[in-house]
MIDOSE-1310 file (N, C-alpha, C; in nm, 2 decimals, decimal comma, always signed):
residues 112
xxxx	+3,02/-5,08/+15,37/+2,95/-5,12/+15,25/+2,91/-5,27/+15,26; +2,78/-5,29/+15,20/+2,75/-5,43/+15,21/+2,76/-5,50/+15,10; +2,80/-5,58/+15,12/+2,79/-5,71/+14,96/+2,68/-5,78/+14,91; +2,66/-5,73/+14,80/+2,50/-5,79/+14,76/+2,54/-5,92/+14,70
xxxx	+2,45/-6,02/+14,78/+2,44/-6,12/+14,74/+2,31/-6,20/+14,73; +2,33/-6,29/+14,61/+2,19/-6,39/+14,59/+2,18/-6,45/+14,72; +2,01/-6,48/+14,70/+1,97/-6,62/+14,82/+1,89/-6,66/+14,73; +1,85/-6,78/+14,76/+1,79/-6,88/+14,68/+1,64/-6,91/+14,73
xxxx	+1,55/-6,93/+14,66/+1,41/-7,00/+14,70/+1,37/-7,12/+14,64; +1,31/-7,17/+14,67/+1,24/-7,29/+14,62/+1,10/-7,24/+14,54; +1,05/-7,25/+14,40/+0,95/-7,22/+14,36/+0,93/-7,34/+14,24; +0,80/-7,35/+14,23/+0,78/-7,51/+14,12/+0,88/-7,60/+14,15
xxxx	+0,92/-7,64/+14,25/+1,04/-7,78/+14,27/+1,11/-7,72/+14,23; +1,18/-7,68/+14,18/+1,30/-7,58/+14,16/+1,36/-7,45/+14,28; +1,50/-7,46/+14,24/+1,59/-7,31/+14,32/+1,54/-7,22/+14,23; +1,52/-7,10/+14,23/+1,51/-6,97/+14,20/+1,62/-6,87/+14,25
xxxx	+1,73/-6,77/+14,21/+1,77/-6,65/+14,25/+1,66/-6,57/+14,29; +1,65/-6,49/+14,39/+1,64/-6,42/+14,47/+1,71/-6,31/+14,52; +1,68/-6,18/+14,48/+1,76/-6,05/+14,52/+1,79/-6,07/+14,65; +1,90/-6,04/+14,70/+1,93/-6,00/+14,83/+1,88/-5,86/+14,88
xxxx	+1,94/-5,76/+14,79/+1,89/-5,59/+14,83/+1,80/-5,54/+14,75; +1,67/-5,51/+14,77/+1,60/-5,38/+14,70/+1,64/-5,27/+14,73; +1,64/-5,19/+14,64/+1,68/-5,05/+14,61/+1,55/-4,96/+14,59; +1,48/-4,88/+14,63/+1,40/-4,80/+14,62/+1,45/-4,65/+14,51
xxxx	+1,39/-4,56/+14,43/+1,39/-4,49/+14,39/+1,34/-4,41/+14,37; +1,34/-4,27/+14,39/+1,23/-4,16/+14,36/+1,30/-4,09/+14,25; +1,25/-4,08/+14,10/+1,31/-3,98/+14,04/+1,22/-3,88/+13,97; +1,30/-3,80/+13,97/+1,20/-3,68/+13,92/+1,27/-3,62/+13,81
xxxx	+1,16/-3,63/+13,69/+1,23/-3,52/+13,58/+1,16/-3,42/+13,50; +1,30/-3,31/+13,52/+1,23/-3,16/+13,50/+1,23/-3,16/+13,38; +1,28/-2,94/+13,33/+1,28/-2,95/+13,17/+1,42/-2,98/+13,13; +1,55/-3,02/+13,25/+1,67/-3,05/+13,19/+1,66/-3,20/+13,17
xxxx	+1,58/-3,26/+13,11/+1,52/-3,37/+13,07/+1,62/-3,54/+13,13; +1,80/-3,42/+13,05/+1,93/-3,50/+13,06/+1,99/-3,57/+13,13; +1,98/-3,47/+13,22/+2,03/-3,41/+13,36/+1,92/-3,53/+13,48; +1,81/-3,51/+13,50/+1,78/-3,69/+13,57/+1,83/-3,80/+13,53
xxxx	+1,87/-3,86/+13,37/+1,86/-3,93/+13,30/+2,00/-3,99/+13,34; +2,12/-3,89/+13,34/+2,24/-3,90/+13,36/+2,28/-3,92/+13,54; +2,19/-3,84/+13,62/+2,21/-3,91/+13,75/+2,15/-4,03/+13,81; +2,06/-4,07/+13,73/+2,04/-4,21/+13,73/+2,14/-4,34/+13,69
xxxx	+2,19/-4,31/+13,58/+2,30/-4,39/+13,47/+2,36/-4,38/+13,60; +2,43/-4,29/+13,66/+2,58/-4,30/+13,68/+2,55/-4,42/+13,86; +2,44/-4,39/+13,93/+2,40/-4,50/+13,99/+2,36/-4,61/+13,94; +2,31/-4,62/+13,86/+2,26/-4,76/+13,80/+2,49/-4,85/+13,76
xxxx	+2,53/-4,71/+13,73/+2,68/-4,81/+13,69/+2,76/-4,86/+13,83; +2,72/-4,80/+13,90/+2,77/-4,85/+14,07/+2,74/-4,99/+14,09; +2,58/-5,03/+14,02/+2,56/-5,16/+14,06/+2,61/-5,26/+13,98; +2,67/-5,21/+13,86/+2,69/-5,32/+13,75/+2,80/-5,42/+13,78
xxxx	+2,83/-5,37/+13,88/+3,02/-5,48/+13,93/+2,86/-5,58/+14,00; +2,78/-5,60/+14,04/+2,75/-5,66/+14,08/+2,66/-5,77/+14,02; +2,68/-5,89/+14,05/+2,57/-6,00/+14,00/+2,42/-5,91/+13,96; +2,39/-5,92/+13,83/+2,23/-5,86/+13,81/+2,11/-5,93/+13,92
xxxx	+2,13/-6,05/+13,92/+2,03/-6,07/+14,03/+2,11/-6,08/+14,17; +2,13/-6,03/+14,21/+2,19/-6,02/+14,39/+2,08/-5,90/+14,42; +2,01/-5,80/+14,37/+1,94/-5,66/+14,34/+1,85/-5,62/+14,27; +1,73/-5,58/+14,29/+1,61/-5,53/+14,24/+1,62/-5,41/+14,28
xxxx	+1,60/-5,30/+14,19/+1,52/-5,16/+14,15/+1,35/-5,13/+14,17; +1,28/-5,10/+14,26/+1,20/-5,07/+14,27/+1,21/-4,89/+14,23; +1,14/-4,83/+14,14/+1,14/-4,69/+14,11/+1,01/-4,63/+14,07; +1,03/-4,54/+14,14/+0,88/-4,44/+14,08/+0,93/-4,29/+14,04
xxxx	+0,87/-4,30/+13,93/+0,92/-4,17/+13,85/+0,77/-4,08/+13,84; +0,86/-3,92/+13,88/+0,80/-3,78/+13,89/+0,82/-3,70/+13,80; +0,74/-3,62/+13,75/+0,79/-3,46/+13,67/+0,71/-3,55/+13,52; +0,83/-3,49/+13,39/+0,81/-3,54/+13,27/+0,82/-3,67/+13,27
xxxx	+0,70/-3,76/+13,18/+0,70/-3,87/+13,14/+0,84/-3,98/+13,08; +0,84/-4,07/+13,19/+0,99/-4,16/+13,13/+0,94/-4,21/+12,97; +1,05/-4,18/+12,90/+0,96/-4,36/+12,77/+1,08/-4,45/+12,76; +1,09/-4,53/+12,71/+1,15/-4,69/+12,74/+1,34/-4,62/+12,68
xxxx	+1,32/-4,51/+12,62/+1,44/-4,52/+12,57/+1,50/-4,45/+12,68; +1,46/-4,37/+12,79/+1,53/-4,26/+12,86/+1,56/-4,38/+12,96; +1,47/-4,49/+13,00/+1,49/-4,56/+13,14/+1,54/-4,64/+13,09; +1,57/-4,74/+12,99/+1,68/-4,78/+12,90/+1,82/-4,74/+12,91
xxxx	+1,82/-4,62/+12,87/+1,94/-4,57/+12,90/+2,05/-4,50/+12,98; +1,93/-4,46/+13,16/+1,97/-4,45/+13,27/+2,02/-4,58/+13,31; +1,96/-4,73/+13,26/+2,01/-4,82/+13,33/+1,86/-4,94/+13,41; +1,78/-4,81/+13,38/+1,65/-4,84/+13,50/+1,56/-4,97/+13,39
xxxx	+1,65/-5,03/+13,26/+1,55/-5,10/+13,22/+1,60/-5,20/+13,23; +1,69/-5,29/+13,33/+1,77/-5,38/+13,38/+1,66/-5,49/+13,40; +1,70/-5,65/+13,39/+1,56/-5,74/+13,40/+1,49/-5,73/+13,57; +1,59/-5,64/+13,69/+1,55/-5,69/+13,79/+1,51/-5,55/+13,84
xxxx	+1,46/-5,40/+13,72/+1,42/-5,28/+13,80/+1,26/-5,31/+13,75; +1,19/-5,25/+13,88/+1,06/-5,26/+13,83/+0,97/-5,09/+13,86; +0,93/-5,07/+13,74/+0,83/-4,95/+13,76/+0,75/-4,90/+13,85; +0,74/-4,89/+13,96/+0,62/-4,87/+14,00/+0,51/-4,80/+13,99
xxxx	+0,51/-4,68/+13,98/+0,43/-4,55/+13,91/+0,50/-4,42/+13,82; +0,40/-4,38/+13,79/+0,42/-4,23/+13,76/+0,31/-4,13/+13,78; +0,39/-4,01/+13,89/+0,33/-3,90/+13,88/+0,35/-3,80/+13,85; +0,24/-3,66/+13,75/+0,33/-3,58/+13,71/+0,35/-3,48/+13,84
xxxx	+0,27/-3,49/+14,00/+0,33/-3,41/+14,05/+0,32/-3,52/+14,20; +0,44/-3,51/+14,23/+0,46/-3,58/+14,37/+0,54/-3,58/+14,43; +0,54/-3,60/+14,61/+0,62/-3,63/+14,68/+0,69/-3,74/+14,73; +0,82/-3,72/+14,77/+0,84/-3,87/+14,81/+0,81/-3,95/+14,88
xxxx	+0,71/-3,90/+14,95/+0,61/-4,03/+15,02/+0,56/-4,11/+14,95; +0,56/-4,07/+14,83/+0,50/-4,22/+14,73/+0,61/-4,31/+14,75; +0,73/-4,30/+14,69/+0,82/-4,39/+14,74/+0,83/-4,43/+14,82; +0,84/-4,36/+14,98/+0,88/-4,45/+15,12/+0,71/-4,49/+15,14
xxxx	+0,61/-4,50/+15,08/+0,50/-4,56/+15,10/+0,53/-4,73/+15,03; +0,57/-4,70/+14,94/+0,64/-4,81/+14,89/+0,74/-4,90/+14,90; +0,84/-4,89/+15,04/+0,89/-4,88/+15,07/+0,83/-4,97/+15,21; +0,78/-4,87/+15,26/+0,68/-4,92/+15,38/+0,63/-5,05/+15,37
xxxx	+0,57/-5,04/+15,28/+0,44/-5,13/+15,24/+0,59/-5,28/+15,27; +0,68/-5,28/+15,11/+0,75/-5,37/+15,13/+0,81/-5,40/+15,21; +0,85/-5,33/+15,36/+0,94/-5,35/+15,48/+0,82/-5,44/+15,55; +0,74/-5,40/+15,50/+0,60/-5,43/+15,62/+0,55/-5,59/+15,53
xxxx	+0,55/-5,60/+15,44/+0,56/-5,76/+15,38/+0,63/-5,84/+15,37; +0,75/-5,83/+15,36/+0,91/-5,85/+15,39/+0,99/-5,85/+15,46; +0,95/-5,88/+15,61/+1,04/-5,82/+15,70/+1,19/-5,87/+15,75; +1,26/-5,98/+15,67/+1,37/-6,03/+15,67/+1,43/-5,98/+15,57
xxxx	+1,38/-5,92/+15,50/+1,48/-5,85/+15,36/+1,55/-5,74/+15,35; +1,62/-5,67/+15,30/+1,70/-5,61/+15,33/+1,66/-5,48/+15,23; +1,67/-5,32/+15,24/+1,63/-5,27/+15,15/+1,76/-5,12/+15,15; +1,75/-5,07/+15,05/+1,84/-4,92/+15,06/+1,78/-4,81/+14,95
């Protein structure tokens, strides 16, 4: 297991926090609406021992439309997850495209 920890940057003359790990996401939700909502939460609570910024949420959500209160209350509306898309029908190559892309801009960073 790895320990997520901050690093720091320099931005406007100033330190800034800086994620250590992005986290990628693919979620998909059916007609058990609940049932994504809830296997999200219970990962989203894995991270909570941890410093909110040591970690960024990168997620893209599939199937039925998220709205602020379902990703709210999986956890996914944390200041450091970020949206990426929505499609109502997709594979998860959208994700590891996303994924890609950032390994391929980022190549010292760390991702899971």
């Amino acid at each position: 297991v790895h320990e997520l920890q901050q690093s720091t940057r320099e931005q406007g003359g100033r330190m800034v926090s800086e994620p250590k790990v992005r986290l990628f996401y693919h979620v998909f939700k059916g007609k058990d609406q609940m049932l994504a909502t809830n296997i999200v939460k219970e990962q989203m609570l894995n991270l909570q021992s941890a410093p909110p910024t040591s970690f960024a949420v990168d997620f893209t959500t599939v199937g039925m439309q998220w709205d602020m209160a379902s990703i709210n209350s999986s956890g996914l509306g944390c200041s450091t997850c970020y949206h990426r898309a929505h499609y109502e029908k997709a594979w998860e190559t959208v994700t590891l495209q996303s994924l890609y892309q950032y390994c391929t801009e980022h190549p010292t960073k760390q991702v899971a």
